[in-house]
C-alpha positions in Angstrom: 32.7 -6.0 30.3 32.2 -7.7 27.0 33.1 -5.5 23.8 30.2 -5.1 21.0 31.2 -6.7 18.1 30.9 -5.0 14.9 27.8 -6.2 12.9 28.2 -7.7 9.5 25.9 -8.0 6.7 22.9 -6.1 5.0 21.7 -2.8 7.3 18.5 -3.4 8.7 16.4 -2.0 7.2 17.1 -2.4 3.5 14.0 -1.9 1.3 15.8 -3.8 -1.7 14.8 -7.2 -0.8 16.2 -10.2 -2.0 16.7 -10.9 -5.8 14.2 -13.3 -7.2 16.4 -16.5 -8.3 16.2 -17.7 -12.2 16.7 -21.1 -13.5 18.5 -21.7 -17.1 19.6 -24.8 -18.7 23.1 -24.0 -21.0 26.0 -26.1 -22.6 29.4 -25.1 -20.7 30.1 -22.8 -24.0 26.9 -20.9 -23.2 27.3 -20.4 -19.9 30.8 -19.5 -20.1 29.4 -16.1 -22.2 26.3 -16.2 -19.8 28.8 -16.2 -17.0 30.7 -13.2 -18.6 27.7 -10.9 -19.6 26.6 -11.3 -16.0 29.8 -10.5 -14.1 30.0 -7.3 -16.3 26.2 -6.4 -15.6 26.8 -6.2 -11.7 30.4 -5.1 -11.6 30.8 -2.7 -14.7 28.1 -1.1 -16.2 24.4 -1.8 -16.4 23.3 0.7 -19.3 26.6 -0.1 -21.5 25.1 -4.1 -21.5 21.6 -2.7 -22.3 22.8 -0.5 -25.3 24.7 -3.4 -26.3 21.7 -6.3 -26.2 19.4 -3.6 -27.8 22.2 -3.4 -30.7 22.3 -7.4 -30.7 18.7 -7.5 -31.0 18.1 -5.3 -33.4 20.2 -7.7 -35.7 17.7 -10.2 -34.7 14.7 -8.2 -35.6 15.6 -7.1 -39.1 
């Protein structure tokens, strides 16, 4: 008898679909920091980077 081998990847089933994909030009410096912001986004913490950009971009808006 051959043994079931255990299944890899996404459950079927997911409803979350795949992410849409974005296109951005940068110089290496920028997307160094882009780089950064976005390994913290998925790994860390989502709301902490939104209070942070809303605090950024309130300097902006003045």
């Amino acid at each position: 008898m051959t043994e079931e081998k255990p299944k890899r990847g996404r459950p079927v089933g997911t409803t979350r679909g795949q992410r849409p994909q974005h296109q951005l030009r940068a110089n290496p410096d920028e997307w160094e920091l882009i780089q950064r912001f976005a390994r913290l986004v998925k790994h860390v913490s989502k709301e902490e980077c939104e209070k942070a950009l809303e605090k950024l971009e309130a300097k902006v808006n003045k």
